[in-house]
C-alpha positions as CSV (number, residue, x, y, z in Angstrom):
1,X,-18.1,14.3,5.5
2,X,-20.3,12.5,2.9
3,X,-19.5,8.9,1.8
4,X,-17.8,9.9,-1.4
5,X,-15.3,11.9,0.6
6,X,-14.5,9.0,2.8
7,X,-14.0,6.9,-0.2
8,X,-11.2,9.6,-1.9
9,X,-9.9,10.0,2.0
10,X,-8.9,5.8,1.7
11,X,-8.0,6.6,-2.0
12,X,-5.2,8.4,-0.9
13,X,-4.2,6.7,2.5
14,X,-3.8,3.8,-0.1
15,X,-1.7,6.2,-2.6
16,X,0.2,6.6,0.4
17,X,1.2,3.9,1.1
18,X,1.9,2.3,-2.1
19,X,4.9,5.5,-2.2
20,X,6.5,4.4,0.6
21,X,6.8,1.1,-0.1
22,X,8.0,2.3,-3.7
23,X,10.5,4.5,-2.0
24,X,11.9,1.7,0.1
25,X,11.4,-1.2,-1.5
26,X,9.8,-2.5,2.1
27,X,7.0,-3.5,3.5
28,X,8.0,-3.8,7.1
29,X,9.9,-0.5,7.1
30,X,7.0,0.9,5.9
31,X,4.7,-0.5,8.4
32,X,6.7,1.4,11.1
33,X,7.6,4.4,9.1
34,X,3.5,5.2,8.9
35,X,2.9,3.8,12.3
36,X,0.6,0.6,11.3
37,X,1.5,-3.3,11.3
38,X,2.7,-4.9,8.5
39,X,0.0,-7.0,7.6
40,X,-2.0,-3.7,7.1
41,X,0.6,-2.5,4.5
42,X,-0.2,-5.6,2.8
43,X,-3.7,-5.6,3.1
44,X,-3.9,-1.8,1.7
45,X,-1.6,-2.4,-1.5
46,X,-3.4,-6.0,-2.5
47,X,-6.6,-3.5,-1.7
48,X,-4.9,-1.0,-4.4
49,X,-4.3,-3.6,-6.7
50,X,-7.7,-4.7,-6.8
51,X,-8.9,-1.4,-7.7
52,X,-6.2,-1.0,-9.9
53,X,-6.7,-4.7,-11.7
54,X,-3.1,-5.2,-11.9
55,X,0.0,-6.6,-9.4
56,X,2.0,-3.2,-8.4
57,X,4.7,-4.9,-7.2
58,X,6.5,-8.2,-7.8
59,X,7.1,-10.1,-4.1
60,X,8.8,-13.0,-2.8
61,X,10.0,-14.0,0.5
62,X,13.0,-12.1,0.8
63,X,12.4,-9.3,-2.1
64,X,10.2,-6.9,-3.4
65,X,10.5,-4.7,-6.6
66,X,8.1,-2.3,-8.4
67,X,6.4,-3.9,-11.4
């Protein structure tokens, strides 16, 4: 595998991710559901967001929605 193919690979690990937590509105049900921690889920969609330059979803202690 070359480097650019590693680089799509993550591309759509992170694409991943970002659908589940769409679908359930949850980062900590997401964690489990894809068999990672929580602060990983986190770290992967503010990872996204970079990329992206914009916030995908709107967050606060006790609620997340899509943007």
């Amino acid at each position: 595998m070359n480097q650019q193919e590693g680089k799509t690979e993550m591309k759509v690990d992170r694409l991943e991710c970002f659908v589940h937590v769409a679908e359930t509105l949850n980062f900590s049900k997401s964690a489990q559901a894809l068999h990672c921690s929580q602060p990983s889920i986190s770290r992967v969609i503010h990872l996204l967001e970079q990329e992206l330059g914009f916030e995908l979803f709107e967050r606060d202690r006790n609620q997340v929605a899509l943007t």
